[in-house]
ZAFI-123465 format. One record per atom (N, C-alpha, C): residue number from 1; residue in three letters; atom name; x, y, z. Coordinates in nm, 3 decimals. Example, Ala and Ser with C-alpha at 12.3 -4.5 7.8 and 13.67 -1.06 7.14 Angstrom:
! ZAFI-123465
> pos|code|site|X|Y|Z
> 1|ALA|N|1.319|-0.569|0.780;
> 1|ALA|CA|1.230|-0.450|0.780;
> 1|ALA|C|1.320|-0.330|0.780;
> 2|SER|N|1.285|-0.225|0.708;
> 2|SER|CA|1.367|-0.106|0.714;
> 2|SER|C|1.290|0.003|0.787;
END
This chain:
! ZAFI-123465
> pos|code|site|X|Y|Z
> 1|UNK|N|0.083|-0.118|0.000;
> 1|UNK|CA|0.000|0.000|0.000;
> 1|UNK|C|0.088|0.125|0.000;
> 2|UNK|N|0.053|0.206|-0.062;
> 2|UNK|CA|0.139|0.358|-0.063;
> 2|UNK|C|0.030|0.456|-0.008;
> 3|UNK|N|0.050|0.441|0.101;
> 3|UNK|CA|-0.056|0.596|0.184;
> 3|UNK|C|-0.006|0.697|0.106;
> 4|UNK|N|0.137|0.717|0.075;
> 4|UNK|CA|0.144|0.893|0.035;
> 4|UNK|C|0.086|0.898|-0.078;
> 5|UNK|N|0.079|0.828|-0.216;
> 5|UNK|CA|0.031|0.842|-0.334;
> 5|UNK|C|-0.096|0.856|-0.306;
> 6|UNK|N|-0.198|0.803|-0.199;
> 6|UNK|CA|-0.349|0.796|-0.196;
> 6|UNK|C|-0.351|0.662|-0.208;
> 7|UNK|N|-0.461|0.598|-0.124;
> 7|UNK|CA|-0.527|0.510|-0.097;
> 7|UNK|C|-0.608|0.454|-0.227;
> 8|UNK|N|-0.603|0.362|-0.283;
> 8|UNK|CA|-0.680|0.287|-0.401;
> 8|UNK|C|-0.856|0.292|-0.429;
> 9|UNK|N|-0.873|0.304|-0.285;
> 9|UNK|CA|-1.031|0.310|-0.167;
> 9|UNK|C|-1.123|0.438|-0.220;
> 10|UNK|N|-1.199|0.423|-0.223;
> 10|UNK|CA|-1.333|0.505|-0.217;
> 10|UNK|C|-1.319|0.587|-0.092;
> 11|UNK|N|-1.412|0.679|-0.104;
> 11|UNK|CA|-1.395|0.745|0.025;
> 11|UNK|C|-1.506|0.692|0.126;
> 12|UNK|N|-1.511|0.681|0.258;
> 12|UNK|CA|-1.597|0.591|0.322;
> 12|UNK|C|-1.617|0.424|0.319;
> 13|UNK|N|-1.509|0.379|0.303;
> 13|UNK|CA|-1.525|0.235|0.263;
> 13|UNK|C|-1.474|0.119|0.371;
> 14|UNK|N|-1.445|0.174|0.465;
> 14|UNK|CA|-1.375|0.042|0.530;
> 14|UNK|C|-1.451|0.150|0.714;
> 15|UNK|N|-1.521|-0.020|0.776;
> 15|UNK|CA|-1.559|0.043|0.920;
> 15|UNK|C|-1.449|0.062|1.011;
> 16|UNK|N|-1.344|-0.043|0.989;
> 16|UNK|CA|-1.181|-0.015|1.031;
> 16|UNK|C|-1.079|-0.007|1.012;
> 17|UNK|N|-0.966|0.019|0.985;
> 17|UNK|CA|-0.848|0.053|0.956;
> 17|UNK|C|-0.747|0.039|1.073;
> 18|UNK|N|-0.651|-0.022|1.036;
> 18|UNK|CA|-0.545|-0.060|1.157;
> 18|UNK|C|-0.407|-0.043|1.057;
> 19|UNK|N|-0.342|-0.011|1.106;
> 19|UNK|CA|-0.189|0.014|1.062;
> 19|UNK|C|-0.082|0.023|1.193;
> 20|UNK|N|0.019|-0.049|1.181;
> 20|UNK|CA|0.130|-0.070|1.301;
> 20|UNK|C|0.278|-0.030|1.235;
> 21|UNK|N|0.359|0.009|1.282;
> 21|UNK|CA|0.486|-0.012|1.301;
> 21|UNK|C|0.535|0.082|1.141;
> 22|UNK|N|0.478|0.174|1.138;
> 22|UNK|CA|0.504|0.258|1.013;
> 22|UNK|C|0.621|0.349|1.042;
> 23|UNK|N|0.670|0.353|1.210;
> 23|UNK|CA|0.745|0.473|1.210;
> 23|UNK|C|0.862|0.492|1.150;
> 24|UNK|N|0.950|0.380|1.113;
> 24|UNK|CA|1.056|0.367|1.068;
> 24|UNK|C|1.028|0.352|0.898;
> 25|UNK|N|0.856|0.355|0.845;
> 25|UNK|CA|0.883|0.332|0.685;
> 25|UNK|C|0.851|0.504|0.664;
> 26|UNK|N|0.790|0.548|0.708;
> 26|UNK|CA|0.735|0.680|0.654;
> 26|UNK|C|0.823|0.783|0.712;
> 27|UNK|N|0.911|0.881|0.600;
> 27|UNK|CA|0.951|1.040|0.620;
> 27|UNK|C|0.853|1.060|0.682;
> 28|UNK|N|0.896|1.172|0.782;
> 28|UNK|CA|0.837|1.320|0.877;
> 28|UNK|C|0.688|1.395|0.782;
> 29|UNK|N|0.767|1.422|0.631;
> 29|UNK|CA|0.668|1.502|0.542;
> 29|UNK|C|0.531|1.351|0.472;
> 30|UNK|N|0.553|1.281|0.522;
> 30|UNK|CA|0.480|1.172|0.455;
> 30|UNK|C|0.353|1.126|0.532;
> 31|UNK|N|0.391|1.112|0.674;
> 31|UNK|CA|0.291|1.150|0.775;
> 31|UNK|C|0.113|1.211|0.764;
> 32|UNK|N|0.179|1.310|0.733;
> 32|UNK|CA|0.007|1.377|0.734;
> 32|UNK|C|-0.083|1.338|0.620;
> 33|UNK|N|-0.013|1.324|0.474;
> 33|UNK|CA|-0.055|1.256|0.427;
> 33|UNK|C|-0.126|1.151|0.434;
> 34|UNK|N|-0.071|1.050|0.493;
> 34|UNK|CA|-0.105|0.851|0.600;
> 34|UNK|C|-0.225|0.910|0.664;
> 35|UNK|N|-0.231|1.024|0.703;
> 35|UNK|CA|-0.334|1.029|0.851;
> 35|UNK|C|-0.425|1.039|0.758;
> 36|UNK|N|-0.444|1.152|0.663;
> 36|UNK|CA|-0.556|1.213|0.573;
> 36|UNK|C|-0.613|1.092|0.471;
> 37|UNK|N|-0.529|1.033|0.424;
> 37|UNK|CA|-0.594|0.892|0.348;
> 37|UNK|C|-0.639|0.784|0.443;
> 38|UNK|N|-0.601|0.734|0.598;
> 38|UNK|CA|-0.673|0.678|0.618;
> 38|UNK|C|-0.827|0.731|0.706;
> 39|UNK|N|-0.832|0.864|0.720;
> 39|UNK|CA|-0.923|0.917|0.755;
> 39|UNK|C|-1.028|0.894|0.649;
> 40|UNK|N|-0.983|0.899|0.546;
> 40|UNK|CA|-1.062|0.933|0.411;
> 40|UNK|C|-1.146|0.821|0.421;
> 41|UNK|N|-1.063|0.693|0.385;
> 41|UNK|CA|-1.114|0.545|0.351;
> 41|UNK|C|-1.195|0.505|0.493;
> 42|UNK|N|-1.181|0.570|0.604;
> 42|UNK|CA|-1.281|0.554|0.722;
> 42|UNK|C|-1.420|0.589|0.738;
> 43|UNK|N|-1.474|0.485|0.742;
> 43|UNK|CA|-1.673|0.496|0.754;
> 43|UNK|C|-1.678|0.629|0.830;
> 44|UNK|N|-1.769|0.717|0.832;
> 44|UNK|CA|-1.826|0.763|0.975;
> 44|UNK|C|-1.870|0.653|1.059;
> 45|UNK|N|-1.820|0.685|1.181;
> 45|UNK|CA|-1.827|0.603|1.296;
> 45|UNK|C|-1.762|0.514|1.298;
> 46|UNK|N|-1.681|0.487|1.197;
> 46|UNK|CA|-1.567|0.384|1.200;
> 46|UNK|C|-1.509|0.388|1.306;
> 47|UNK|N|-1.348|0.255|1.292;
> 47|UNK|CA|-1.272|0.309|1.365;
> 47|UNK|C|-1.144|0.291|1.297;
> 48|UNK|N|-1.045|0.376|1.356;
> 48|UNK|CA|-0.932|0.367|1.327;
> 48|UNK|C|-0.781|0.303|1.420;
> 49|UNK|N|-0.729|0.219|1.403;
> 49|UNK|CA|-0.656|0.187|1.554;
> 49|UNK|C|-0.493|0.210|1.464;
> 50|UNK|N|-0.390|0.252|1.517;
> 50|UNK|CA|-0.293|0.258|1.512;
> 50|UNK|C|-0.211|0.197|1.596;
> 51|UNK|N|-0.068|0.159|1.595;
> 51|UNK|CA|-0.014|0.134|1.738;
> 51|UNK|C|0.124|0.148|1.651;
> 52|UNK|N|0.193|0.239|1.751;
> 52|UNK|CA|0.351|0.271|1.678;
> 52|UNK|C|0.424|0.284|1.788;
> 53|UNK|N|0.543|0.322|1.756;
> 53|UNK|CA|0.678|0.319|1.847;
> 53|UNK|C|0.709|0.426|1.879;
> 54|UNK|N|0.707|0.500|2.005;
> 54|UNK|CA|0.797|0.585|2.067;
> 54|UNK|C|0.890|0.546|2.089;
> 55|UNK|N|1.057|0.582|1.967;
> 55|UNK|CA|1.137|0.513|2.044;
> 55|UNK|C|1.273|0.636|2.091;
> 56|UNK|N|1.237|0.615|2.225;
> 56|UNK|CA|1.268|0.694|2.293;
> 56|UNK|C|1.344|0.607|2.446;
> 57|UNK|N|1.473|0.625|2.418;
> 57|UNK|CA|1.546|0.528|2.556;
> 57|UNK|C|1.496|0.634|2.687;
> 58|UNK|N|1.469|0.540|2.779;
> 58|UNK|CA|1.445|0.589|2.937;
> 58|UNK|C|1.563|0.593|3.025;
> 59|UNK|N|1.646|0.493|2.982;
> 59|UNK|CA|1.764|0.487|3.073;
> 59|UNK|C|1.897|0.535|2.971;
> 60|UNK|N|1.974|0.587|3.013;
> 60|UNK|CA|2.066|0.630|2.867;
> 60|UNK|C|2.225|0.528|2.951;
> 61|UNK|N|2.180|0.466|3.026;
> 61|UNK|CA|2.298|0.415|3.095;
> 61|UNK|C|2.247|0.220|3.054;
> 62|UNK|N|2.204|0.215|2.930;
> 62|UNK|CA|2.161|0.041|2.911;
> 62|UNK|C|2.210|0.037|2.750;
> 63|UNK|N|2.218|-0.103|2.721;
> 63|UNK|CA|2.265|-0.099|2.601;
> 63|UNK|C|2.138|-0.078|2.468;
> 64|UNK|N|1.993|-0.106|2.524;
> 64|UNK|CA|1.952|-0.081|2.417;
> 64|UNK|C|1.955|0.122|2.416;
> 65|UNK|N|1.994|0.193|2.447;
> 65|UNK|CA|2.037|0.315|2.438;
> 65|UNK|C|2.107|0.355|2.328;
> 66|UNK|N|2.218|0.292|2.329;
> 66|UNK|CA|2.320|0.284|2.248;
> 66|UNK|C|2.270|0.296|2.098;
> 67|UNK|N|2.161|0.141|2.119;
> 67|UNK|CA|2.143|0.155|1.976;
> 67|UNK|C|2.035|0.222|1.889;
> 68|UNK|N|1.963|0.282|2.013;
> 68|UNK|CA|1.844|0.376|1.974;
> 68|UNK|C|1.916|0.511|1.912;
> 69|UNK|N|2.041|0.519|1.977;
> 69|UNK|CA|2.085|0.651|1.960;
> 69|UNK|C|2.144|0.640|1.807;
> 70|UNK|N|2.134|0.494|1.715;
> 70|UNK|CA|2.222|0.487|1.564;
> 70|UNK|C|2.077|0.496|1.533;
> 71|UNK|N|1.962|0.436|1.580;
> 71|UNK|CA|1.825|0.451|1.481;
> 71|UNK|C|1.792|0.570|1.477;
> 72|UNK|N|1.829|0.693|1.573;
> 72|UNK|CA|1.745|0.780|1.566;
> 72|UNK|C|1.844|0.884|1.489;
> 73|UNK|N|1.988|0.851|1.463;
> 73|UNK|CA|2.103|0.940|1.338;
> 73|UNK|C|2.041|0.808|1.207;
> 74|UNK|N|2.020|0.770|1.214;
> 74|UNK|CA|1.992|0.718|1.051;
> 74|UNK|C|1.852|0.728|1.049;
> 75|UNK|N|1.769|0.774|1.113;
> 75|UNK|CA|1.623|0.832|1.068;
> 75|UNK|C|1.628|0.962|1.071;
> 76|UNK|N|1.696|1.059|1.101;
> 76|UNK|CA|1.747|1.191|1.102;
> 76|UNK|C|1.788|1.217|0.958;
> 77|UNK|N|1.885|1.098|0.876;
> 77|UNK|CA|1.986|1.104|0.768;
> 77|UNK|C|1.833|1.089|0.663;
> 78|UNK|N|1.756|1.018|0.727;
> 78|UNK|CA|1.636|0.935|0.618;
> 78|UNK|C|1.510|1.045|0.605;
> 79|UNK|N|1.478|1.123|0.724;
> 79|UNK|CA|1.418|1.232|0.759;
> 79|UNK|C|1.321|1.193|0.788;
> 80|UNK|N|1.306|1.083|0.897;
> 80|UNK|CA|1.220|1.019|0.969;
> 80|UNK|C|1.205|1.110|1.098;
> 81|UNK|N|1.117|1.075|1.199;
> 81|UNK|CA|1.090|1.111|1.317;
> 81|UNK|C|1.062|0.994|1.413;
> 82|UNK|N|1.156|0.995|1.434;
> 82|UNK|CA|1.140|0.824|1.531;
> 82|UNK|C|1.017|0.859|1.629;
> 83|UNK|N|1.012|0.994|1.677;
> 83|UNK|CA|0.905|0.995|1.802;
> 83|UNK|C|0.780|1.060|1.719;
> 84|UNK|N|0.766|1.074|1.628;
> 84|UNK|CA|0.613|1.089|1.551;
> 84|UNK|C|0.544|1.043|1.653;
> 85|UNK|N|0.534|0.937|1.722;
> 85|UNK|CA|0.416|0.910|1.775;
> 85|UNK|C|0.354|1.005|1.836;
> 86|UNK|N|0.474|1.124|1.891;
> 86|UNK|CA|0.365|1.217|2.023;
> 86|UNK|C|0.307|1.298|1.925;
> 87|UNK|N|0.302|1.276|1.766;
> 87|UNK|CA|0.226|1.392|1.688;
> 87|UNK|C|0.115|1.357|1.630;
> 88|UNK|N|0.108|1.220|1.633;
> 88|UNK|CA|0.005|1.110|1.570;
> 88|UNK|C|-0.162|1.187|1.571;
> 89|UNK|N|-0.177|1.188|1.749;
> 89|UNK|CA|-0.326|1.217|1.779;
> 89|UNK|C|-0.358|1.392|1.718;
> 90|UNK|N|-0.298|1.443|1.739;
> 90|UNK|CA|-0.288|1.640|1.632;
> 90|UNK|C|-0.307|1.566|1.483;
> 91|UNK|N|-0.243|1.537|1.455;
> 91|UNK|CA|-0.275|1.478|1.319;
> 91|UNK|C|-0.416|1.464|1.294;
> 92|UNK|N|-0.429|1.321|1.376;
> 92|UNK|CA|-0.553|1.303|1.346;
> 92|UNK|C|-0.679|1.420|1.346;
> 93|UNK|N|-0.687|1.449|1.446;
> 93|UNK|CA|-0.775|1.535|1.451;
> 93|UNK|C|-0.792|1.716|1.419;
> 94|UNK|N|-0.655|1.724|1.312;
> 94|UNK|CA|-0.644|1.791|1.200;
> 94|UNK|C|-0.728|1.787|1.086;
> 95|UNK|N|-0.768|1.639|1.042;
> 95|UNK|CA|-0.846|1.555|0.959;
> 95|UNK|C|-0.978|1.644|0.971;
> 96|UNK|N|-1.027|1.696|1.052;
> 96|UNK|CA|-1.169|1.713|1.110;
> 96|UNK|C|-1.281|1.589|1.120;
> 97|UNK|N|-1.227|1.512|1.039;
> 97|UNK|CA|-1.305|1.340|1.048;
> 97|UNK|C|-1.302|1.276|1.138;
> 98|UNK|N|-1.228|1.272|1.260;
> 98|UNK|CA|-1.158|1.201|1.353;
> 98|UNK|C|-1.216|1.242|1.504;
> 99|UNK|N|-1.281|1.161|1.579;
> 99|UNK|CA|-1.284|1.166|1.712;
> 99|UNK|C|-1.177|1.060|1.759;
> 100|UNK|N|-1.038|1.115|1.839;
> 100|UNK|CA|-1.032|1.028|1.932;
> 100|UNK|C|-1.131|0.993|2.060;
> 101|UNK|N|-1.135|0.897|2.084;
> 101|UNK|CA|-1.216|0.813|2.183;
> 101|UNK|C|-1.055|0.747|2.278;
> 102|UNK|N|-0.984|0.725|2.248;
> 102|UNK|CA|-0.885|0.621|2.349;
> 102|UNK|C|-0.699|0.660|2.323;
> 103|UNK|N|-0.637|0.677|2.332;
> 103|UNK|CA|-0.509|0.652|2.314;
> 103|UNK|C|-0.434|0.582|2.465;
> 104|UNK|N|-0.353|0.531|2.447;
> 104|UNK|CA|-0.271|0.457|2.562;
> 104|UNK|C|-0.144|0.457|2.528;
> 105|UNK|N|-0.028|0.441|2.605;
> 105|UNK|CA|0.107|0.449|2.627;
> 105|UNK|C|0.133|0.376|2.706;
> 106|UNK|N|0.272|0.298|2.713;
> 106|UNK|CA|0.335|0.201|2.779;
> 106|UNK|C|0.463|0.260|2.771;
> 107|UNK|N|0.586|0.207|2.864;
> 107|UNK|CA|0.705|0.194|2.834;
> 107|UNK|C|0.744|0.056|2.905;
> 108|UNK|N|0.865|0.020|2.845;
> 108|UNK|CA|0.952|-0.104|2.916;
> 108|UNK|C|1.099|-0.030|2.917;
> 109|UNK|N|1.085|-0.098|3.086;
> 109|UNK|CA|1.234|-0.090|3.147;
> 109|UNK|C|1.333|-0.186|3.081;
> 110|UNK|N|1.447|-0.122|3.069;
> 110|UNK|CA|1.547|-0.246|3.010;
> 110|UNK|C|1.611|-0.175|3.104;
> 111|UNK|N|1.625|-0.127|3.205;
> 111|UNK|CA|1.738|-0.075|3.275;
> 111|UNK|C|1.778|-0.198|3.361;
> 112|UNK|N|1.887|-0.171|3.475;
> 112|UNK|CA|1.949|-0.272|3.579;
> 112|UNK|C|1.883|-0.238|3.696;
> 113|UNK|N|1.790|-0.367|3.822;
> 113|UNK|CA|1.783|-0.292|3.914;
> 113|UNK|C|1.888|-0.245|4.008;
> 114|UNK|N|1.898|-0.182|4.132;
> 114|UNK|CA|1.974|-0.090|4.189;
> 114|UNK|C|2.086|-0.215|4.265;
> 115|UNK|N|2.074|-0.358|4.264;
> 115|UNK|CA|2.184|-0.447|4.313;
> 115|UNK|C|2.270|-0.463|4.187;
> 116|UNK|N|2.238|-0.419|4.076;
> 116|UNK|CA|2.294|-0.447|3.934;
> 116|UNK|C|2.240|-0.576|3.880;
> 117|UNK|N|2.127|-0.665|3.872;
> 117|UNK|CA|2.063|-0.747|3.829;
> 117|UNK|C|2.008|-0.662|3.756;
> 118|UNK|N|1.974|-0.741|3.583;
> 118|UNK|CA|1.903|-0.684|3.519;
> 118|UNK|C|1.729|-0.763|3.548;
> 119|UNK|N|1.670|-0.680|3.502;
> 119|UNK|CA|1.486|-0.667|3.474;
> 119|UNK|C|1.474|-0.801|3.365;
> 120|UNK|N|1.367|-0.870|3.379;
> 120|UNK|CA|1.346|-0.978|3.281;
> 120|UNK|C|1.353|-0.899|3.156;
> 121|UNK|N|1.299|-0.814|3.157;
> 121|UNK|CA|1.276|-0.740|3.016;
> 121|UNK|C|1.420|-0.695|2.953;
> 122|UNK|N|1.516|-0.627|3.065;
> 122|UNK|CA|1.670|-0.596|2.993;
> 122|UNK|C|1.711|-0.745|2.938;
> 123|UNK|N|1.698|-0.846|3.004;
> 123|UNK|CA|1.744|-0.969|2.998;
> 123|UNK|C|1.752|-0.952|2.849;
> 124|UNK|N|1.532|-0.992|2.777;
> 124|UNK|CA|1.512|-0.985|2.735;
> 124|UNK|C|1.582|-0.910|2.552;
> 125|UNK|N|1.597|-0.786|2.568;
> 125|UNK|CA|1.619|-0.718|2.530;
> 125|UNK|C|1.799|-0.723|2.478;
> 126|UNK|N|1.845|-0.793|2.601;
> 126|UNK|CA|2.021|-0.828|2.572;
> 126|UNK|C|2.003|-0.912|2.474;
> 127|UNK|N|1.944|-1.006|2.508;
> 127|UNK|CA|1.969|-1.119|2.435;
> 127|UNK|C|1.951|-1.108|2.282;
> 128|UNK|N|1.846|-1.038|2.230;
> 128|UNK|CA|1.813|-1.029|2.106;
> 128|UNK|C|1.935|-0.883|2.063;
> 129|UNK|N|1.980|-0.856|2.130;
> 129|UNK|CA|2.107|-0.746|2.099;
> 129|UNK|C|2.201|-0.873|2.046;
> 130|UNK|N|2.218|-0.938|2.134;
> 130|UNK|CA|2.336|-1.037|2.117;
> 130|UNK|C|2.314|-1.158|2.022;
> 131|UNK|N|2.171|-1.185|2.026;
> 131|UNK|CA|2.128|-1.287|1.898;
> 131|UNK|C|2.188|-1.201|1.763;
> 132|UNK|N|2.129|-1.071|1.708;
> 132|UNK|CA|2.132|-1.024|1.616;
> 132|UNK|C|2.328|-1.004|1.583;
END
């Protein structure tokens, strides 16, 4: 699918629309575009669900840090916005089509706790550093 060219879709054609993990395919300027075509192809009263990546390290003292800090110079070089997400919901409701009803946020610790044991999740998180 190419959101920036326009959606293939009629306008009003689909009751839902879901799209994930776009932050790393779509430029900064490509964005509003994505929002406005899938607003378009959205029923009234539809819905729309997104779910993307803030990627944004919490601890700057862990190794996935390190490597957030090469994704976020080669999405800089690409003219991405790794943290789009905090612009997502303005977007939307730029559209004038769009009620949010819900958004939610999470983060995961990969940090060490304070004896220097890491968190299942750093565990986690090493390992697929070290798989790759």
């Amino acid at each position: 699918m190419d959101y920036v060219q326009g959606l293939s879709y009629a306008d009003n054609t689909f009751d839902f629309v879901h799209i994930r993990f776009l932050v790393l395919a779509l430029r900064e300027d490509q964005w509003p575009m994505t929002i406005k075509e899938l607003a378009r192809v959205t029923k009234p009263g539809g819905m729309i669900q997104m779910t993307e990546l803030d990627i944004n390290p919490l601890d700057t003292d862990c190794q996935p840090f390190h490597v957030v800090t090469i994704v976020h110079a080669v999405c800089e070089k690409k003219g991405q916005d790794p943290r789009i997400v905090l612009e997502l919901e303005r977007m939307l409701l730029v559209t004038k089509r769009v009620k949010v009803i819900q958004t939610e946020d999470g983060s995961c610790d990969t940090s060490q706790l304070d004896d220097g044991s890491d968190r299942e999740t750093a565990r986690k998180f090493h390992w697929d550093y070290v798989e790759t």
